[in-house]
C-alpha positions as CSV (number, residue, x, y, z in Angstrom):
1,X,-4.1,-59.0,-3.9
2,X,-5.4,-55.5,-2.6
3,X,-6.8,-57.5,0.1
4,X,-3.6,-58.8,1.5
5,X,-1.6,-55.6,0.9
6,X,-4.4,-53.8,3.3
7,X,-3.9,-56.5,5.7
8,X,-0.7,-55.7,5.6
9,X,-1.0,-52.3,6.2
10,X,-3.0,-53.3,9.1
11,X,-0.6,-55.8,10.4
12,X,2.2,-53.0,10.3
13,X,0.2,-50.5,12.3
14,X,-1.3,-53.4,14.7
15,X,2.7,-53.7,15.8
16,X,4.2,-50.7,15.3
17,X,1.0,-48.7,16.4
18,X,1.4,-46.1,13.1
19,X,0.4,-46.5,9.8
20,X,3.6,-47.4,7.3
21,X,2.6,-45.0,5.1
22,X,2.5,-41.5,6.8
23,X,2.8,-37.7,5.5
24,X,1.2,-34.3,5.2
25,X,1.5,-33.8,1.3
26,X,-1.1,-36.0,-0.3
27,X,1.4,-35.9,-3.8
28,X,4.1,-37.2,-1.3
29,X,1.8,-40.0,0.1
30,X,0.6,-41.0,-2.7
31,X,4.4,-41.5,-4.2
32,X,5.8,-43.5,-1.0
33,X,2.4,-45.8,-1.3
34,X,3.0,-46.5,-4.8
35,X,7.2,-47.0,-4.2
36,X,6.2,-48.5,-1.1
37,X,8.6,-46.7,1.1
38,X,8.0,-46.9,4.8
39,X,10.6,-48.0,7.4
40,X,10.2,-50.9,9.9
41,X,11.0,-49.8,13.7
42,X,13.9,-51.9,15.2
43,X,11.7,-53.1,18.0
44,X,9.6,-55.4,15.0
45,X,11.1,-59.2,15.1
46,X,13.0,-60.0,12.2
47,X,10.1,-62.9,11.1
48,X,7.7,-60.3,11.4
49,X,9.9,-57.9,9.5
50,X,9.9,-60.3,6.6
51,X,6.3,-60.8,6.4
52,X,5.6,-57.5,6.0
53,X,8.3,-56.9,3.6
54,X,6.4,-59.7,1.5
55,X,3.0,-57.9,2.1
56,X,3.6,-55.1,1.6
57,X,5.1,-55.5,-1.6
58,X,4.2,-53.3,-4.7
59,X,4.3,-56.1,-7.3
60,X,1.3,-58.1,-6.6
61,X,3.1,-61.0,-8.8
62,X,5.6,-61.1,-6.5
63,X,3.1,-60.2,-3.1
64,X,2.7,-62.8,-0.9
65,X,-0.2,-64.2,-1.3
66,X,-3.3,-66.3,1.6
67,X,-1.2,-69.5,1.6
68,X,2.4,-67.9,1.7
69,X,1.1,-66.1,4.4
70,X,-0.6,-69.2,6.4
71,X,3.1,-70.7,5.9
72,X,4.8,-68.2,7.0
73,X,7.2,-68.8,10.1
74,X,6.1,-65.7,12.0
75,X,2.1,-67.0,11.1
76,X,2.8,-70.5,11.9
77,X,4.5,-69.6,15.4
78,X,2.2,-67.3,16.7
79,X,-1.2,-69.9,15.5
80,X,0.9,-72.8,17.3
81,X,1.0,-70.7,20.1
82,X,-2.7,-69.4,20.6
């Protein structure tokens, strides 16, 4: 479940081109990592906005996990249209 968090971490920075998780004070990063507070940029389509929001989750019972992911709408459309 660390796995797919980081991957979400990644998928977050691929489109937004930051990191979700950003801030001078390591004490302050280290809370907003573990609250998982980070803000999605407007310009981020709704599907994709809701993947990460299931990534990225701090519960890794409720994370998403390999296959929720692979079902995903915003997965499904953008392997359909490679």
């Amino acid at each position: 479940m660390v796995d797919i968090w980081s991957s979400g971490v990644i998928l977050f920075a691929l489109l937004s081109g930051y990191l979700p998780f950003e801030d001078s004070n390591t004490s302050n990063l280290y809370k907003k990592i573990l609250n998982g507070e980070y803000e999605i940029p407007n310009w981020i389509s709704d599907d994709a906005r809701d993947l990460i929001t299931k990534v990225l989750n701090v519960d890794p019972e409720k994370r998403f996990n390999f296959k929720d992911i692979k079902n995903h709408k915003w997965f499904d459309f953008h392997k359909r249209n490679s």
